[in-house]
N, C-alpha and C positions, 0 to 999 in steps of 0.2 A: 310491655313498654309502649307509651304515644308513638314513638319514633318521626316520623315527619309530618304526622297528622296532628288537627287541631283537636280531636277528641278520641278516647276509645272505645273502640267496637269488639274487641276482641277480648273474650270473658275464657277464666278458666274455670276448673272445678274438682280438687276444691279450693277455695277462696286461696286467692296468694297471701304464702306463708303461714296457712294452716295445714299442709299436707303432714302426715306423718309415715313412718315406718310399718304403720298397721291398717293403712288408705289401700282397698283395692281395688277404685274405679276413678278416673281419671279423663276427664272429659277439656279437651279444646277446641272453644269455637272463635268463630270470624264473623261478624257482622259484614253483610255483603256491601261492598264499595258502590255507592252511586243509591242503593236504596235507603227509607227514610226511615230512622231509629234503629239502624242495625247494631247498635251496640243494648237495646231493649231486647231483642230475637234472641242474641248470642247470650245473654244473661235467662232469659228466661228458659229458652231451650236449656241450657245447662243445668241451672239448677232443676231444673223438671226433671228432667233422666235421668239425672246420678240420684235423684231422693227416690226415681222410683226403682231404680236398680237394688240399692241398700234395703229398700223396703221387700223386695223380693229374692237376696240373697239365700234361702233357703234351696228356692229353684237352680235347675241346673239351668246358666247363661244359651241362651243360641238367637240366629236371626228373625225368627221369627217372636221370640219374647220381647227383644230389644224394637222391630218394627211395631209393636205393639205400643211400647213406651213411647217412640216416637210421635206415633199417631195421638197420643193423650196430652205430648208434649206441644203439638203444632196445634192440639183442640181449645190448649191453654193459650196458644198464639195470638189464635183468631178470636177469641174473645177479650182479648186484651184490647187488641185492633178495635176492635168493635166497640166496647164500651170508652175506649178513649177515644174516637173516633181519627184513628192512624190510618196512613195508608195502606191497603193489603200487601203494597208490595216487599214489605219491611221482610226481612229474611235474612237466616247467618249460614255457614260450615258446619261441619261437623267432625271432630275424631272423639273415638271413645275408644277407651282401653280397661279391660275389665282380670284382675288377675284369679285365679282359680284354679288351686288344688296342682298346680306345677304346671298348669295350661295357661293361655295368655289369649282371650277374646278380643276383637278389634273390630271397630265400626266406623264405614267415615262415607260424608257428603260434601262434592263441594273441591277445591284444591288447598284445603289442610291436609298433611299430610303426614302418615306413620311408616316410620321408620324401625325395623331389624335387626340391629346390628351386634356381630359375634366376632369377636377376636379383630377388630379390623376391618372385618369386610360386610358389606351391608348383604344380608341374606334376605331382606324383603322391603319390601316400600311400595307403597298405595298405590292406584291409578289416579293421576289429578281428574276429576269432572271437568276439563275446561275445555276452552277451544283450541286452545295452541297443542294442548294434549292430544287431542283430535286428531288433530293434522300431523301431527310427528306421524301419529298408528299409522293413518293411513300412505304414510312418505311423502307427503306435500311439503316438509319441513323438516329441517333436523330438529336434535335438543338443543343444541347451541344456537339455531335460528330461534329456536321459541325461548329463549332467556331477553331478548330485547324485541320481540313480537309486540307488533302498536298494539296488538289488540291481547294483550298479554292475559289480561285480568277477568277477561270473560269468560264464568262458572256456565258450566251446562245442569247441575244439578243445586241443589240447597234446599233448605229446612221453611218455606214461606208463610206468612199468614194467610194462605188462602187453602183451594181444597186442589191445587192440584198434589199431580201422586206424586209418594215418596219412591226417593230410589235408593237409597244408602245399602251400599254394599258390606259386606259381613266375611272374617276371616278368623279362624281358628288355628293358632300354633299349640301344637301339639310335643314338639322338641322343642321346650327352655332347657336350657343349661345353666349355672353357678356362672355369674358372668356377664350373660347377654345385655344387653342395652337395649330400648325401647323409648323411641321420638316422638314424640307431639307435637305438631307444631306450623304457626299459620303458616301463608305465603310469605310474611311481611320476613320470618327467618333465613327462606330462603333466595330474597332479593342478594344477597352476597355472598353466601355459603354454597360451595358445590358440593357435591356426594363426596367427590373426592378430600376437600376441607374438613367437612363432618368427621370420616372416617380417620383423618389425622389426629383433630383437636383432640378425640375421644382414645385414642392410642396413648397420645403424649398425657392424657389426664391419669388412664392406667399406670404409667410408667412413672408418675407422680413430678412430671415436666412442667402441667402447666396450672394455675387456677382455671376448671371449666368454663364457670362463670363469667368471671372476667374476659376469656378467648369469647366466647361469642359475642359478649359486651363491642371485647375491638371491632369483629366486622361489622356491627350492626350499628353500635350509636352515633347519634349524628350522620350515616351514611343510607340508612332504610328510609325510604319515600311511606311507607306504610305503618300500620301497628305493628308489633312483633313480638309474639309470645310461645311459648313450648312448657312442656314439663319433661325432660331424659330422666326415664327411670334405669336403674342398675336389680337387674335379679342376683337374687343373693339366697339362693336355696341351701345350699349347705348350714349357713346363721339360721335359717327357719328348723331344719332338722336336729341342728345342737340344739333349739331352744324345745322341739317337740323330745328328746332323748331327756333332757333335763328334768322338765315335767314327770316324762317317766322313771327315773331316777328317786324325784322328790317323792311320787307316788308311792314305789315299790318302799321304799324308807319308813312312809307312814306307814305304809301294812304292816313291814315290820316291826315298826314300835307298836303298833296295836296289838299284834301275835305277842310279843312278848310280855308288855301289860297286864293281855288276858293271862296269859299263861303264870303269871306271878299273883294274880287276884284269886285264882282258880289255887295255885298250890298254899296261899294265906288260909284260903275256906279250910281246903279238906286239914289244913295241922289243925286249924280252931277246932274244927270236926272231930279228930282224932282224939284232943282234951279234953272234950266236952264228953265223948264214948268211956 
C-alpha cells in the first residue's frame, strides 16, 4: 500500500497477487526514505534475487549462496545507476524468506523486518539495522523511546548502488511446525502494530474471529506516514505430506494395475501357446 506517501517504494516478490501455494521464496523490500529512485533499487533488487534464487533451487540455500546473489543483485544496481545516469545513492531493504524441505531460510538488510510466530507467541524476529535500534542495545533508549525517536528512520545497513560492503545477516529455522506463521514486512507495517497487536490479530484470525486482512487494513490505512507492505505466510506441513502420501498411493495403484495387466497378457500368451501346442 502508498499509505501516506506520494509514491511507492516498497516492491514485493513475487508480484502482488501472484503468489501461490507452490511460491517458495518470498522477498520484501523498502526503497530507502530520503534516497533518489528507491522504489527502482527495491524493484530491481527483488526481482534480481528471487530469479536468481529459483534459478539455483537445485542447490542447498545458505548465507553465503544468497551473499553471492546479493552481490549480482547490487552489480545489476550499479549499472542501472550508471547508464541512466542516477544517483549512487539510490538503495532499498531487504527480507527474504526462502522455504525448504521442512526448514525455512531467512535474509534481511536494513529495518524490514521478519517475524516467527508459533501458537501466539513470537519465537523470533530480526534485528532492525537502524539507529534507534542501536541505542535500545546499547541502553541509551528503551523500545518504547525508539517507537516516536525524531531520528526514527535512520537505516545503518541497505542494498546501495555503489561498491560499499554488504552486510545482510542470514538465519536458519530449523523447527517449523504444522502451524507457524512467518512476517514480512516494511517499517511502514509497523508504524501502528506492536508485537503485542501482531500476536493478537494472528490468534483471533486462527480462531476464525477476524478477517486478517482487513485487521491490518484498520491499523494501517489512512493512519501510516509511509508505504506499507508484508507477505504472512502460514506453514501448513501436514497438506504438503497428505499431498506427498497421495502421490504415493496413486503411484503404488499404477504399479499395481501394471502387475496385473502384465500378469493377464502373460496368462492370454501361454493359453494361445497351449492351443497352438
Amino acid at each position: 500500500e502508498v499509505g501516506g506517501k506520494t509514491n511507492q517504494e516498497d516492491f514485493i516478490w513475487p508480484h502482488p497477487g501472484t503468489a501461490t501455494l507452490y511460491d517458495k521464496v518470498f522477498i520484501v523490500c523498502d526503497g530507502v526514505g530520503g534516497s533518489d529512485n528507491g522504489e527502482i533499487a527495491s524493484r530491481i533488487i527483488s526481482e534480481s534475487v528471487g530469479e536468481s534464487i529459483l534459478a539455483s533451487e537445485k542447490r542447498e540455500i545458505s548465507g553465503l549462496m544468497v551473499d553471492t546473489i546479493l552481490e549480482k543483485a547490487r552489480q545489476l544496481l550499479v549499472k542501472y545507476a550508471y547508464q541512466h545516469g542516477l544517483n549512487t545513492d539510490m538503495a532499498t531493504t531487504l527480507t527474504l524468506l526462502v522455504l525448504s524441505d521442512k526448514k525455512v531460510f531467512i535474509s534481511w538488510c536494513g529495518d524490514s523486518r521478519i517475524y516467527h510466530i508459533r501458537k501466539g507467541v513470537i519465537q523470533y524476529k530480526t534485528s532492525d539495522h537502524s539507529l534507534v535500534n542501536s541505542l535500545v542495545k546499547s541502553g541509551e533508549i528503551t523500545e518504547e523511546e525508539a517507537q516516536n525517536h525524531p531520528r526514527k528512520n535512520v537505516i545503518l545497513r541497505a542494498i546501495k548502488a555503489d561498491e560499499s560492503p554488504l552486510n545482510a545477516e542470514h538465519h536458519l529455522f530449523e523447527d517449523v511446525r504444522d502451524g507457524d506463521y512467518f512476517l514480512l514486512c516494511t517499517d511502514g507495517i509497523l508504524e501502528n502494530i506492536t508485537d503485542k497487536d501482531l500476536t493478537f490479530l494472528i490468534t483471533q484470525h486462527d480462531k476464525g474471529n477476524i478477517d486478517i486482512i482487513k485487521a491490518f487494513q484498520q491499523f494501517c490505512h489512512g493512519k501510516t506516514r509511509d508505504n506499507y507492505s508484508m507477505y504472512l505466510l502460514k506453514v501448513s506441513i501436514s497438506q504438503k505430506s497428505a499431498g506427498y502420501k497421495k502421490k504415493i498411493t496413486v503411484l503404488v495403484s499404477f504399479l499395481v494395475l501394471l502387475i496385473l495387466t502384465s500378469a493377464i497378457i502373460l496368462r492370454s500368451y501361454y493359453t494361445k501357446k497351449q492351443h497352438i501346442d
